[in-house]
C-alpha positions as semicolon CSV with decimal commas, in nm:
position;residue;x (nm);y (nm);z (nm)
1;X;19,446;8,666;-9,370
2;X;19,764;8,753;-9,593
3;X;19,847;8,481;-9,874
4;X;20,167;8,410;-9,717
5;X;20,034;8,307;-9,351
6;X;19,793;8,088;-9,545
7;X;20,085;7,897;-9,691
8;X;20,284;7,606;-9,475
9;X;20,548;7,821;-9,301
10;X;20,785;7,486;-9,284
11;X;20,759;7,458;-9,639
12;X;20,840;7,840;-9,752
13;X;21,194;7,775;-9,454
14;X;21,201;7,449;-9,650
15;X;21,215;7,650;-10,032
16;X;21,438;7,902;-9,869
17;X;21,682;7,660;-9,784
18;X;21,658;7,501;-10,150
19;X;21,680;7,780;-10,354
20;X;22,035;7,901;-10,155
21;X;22,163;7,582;-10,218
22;X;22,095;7,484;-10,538
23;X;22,331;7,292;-10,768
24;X;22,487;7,390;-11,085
25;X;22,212;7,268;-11,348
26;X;21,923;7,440;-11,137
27;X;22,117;7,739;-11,153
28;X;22,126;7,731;-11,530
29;X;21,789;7,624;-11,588
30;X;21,672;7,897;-11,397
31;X;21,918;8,144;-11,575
32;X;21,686;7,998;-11,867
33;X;21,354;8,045;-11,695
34;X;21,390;8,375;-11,457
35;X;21,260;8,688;-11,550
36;X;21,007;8,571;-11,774
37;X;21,285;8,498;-12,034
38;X;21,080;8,153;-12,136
39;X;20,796;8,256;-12,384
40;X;20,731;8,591;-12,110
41;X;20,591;8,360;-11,842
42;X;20,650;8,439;-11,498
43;X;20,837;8,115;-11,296
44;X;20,894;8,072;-10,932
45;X;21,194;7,856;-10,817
46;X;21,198;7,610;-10,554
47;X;20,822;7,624;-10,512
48;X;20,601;7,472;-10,234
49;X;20,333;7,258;-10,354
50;X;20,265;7,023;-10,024
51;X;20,340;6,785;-9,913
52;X;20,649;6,868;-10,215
53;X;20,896;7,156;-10,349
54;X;20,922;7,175;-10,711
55;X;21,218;7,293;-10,904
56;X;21,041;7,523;-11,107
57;X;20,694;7,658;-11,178
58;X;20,458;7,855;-11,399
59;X;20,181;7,905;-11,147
60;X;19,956;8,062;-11,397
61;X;19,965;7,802;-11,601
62;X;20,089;7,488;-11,376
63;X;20,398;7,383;-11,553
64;X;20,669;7,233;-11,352
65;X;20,978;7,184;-11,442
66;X;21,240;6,959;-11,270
67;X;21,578;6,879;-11,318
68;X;21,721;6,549;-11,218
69;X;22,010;6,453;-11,046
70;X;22,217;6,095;-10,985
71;X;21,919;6,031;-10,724
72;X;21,675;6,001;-10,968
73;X;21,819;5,754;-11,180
74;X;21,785;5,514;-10,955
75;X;21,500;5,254;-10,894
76;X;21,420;5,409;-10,628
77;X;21,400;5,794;-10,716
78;X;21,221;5,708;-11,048
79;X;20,976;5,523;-10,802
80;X;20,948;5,827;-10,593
81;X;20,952;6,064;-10,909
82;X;20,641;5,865;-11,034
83;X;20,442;5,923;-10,716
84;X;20,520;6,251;-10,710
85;X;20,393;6,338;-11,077
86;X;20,117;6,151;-11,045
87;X;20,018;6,370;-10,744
88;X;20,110;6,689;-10,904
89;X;19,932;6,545;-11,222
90;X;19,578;6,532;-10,988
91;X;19,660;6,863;-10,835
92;X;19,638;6,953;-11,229
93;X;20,012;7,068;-11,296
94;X;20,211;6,946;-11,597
95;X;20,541;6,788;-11,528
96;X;20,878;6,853;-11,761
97;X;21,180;6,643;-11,614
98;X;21,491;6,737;-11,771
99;X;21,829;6,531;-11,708
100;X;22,082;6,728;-11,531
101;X;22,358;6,588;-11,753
102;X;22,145;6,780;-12,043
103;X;22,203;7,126;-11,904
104;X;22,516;7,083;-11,867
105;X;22,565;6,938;-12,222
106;X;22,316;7,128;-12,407
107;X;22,113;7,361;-12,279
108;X;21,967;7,447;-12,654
109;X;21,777;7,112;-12,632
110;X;21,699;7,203;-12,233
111;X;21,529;7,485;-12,377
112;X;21,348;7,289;-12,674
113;X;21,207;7,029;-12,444
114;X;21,080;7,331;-12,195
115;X;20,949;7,600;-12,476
116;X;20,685;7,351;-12,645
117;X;20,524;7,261;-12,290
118;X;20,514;7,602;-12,227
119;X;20,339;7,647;-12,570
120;X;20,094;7,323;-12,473
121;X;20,011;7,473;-12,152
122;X;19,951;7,839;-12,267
123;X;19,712;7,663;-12,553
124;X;19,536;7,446;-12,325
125;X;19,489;7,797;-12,109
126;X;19,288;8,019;-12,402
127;X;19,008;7,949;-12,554
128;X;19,058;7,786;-12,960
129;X;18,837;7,993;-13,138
130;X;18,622;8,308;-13,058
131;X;18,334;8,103;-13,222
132;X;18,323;7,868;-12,903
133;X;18,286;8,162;-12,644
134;X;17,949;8,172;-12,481
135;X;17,705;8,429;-12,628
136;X;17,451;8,614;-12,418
137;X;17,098;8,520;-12,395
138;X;16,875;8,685;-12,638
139;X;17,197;8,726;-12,888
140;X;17,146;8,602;-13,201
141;X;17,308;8,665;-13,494
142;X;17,314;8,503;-13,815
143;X;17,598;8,473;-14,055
144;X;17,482;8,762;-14,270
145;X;17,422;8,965;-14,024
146;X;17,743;8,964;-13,817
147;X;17,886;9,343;-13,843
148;X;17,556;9,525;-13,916
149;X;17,312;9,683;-13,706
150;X;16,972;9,594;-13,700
151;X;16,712;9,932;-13,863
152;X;16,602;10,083;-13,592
């Protein structure tokens, strides 16, 4: 089975139909985010996560980022936003909402607010230190010893 029949057809039509009608600041952010011009990670716009569509996603390292409209400032969409996050929060993606009155005002500080979660992400991704890798059984190497090879 391909990827793409595994994936909700209705939601892909439902992307589609998103991505050809997106509004002004969407188009900017993704100007911003396309062709891995954000810190050389690869982003997909208008992205099916089910039962949602995000705005924007880094699948390798499940950032989302979503820019808000009037809609959301109401009671009502920051109700629905909350739900939403908290789902995509279990489903183990990161969430970056940026204003849409931002993009259009600054997009420097767009950038500043999405560049640092892409940094938090890509940390939380690789391992801290080499020292906290796994060794293999029967490896054991003291301090002094690291670099040289055992007489034979």
């Amino acid at each position: 089975m391909n990827r793409r029949s595994r994936r909700d057809a209705e939601a892909i039509a439902f992307a589609r139909s998103q991505r050809a009608t997106a509004n002004e600041f969407a188009q900017d952010v993704w100007h911003m985010l396309r062709n891995r011009r954000c810190r050389n990670q690869k982003f997909r716009r208008e992205f099916p996560i089910p039962p949602y569509t995000v705005d924007f996603c880094c699948v390798a390292l499940k950032l989302i980022v979503e820019v808000d409209g009037e809609h959301h400032q109401t009671n009502e969409g920051r109700q629905h936003d909350q739900r939403r996050d908290q789902y995509l929060a279990e489903q183990g993606y990161h969430v970056v909402r940026v204003p849409g009155y931002e993009v259009s005002r600054n997009a420097s500080a767009v950038r500043e607010r999405i560049e640092p979660a892409v940094d938090e992400c890509n940390a939380e991704q690789s391992p801290s230190s080499p020292a906290l890798l796994p060794r293999d059984k029967g490896e054991h190497h003291s301090p002094s010893s690291r670099g040289r090879r055992e007489p034979e």
